[in-house]
N, C-alpha and C positions, 0 to 999 in steps of 0.2 A: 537170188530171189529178192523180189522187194517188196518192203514192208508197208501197210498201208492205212490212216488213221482211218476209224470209223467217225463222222461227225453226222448224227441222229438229225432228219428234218424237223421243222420244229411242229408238224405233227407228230411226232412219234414224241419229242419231248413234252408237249400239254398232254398227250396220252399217258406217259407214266409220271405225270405230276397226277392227273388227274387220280390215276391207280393207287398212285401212294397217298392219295388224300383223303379224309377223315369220310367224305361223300358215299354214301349208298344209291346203288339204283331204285333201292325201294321207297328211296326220299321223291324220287321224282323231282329232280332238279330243276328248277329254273336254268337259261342259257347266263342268267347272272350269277345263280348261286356257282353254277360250273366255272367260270372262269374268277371267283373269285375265291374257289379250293384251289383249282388246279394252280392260283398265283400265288394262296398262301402256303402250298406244300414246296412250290420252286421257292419260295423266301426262308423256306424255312429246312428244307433238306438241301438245296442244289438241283441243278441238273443233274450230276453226277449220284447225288443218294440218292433221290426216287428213282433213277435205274438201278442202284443200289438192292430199293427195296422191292422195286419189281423183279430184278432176278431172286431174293431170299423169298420172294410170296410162290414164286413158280418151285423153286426148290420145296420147299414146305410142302405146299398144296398143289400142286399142279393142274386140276382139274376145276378148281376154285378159280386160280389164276388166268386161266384159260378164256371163262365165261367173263370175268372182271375185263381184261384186258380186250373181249372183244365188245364191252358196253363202252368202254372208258374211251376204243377208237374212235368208233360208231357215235358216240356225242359230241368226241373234238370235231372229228367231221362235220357236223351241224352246226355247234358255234363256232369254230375259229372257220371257218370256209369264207373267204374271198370269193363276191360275185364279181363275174365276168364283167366286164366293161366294155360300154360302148367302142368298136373300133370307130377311127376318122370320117369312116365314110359311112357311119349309120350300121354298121354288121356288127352285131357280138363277136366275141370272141373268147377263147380261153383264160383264163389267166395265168402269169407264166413272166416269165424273164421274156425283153422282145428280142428280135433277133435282126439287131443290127448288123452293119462294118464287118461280115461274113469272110472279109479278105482276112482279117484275123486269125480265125481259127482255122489249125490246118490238124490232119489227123494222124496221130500218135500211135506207131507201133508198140504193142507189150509184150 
């Protein structure tokens, strides 16, 4: 069997900064005020402690946890979100890694 690192998007990481930061939904945030909690909680716990302290919030409270965690994605969502960019020829498009030199990737049994 092999083992496999989990490494969080970095939605999920401004999510449990955001979680683990001092910020209330009932503040009603500014998209400034939020990413300038969610940076001072990354400076000041880690990456690693705000998920720290998002699992010790779901242990505790879990039902607490629950409703926090789904504001806290719900507003990364809205401020960290990359809009789509013009493709070359005038078409939107998603944003995303492109997908060049396809001769590269070939596919991997597990």
């Amino acid at each position: 069997m092999q083992l496999l690192m989990y490494r969080p998007g970095t939605s999920a990481v401004w999510a449990d900064a955001l979680f683990a930061s001092m910020l209330q939904r009932s503040d009603r945030p500014s998209a400034g005020q939020v990413r300038q909690a969610a940076a001072a909680a990354l400076r000041a716990y880690g990456g690693r402690g705000c998920a720290e302290r998002v699992a010790q919030e779901f242990g505790d409270h879990p039902e607490a946890a629950v409703a926090r965690m789904r504001w806290a994605r719900g507003v990364v969502g809205e401020v960290f979100a990359t809009p789509p960019r013009p493709a070359g020829d005038g078409r939107r498009r998603r944003p995303g890694l492109p997908l060049t030199d396809l001769r590269r990737w070939r596919p991997v049994r597990t």
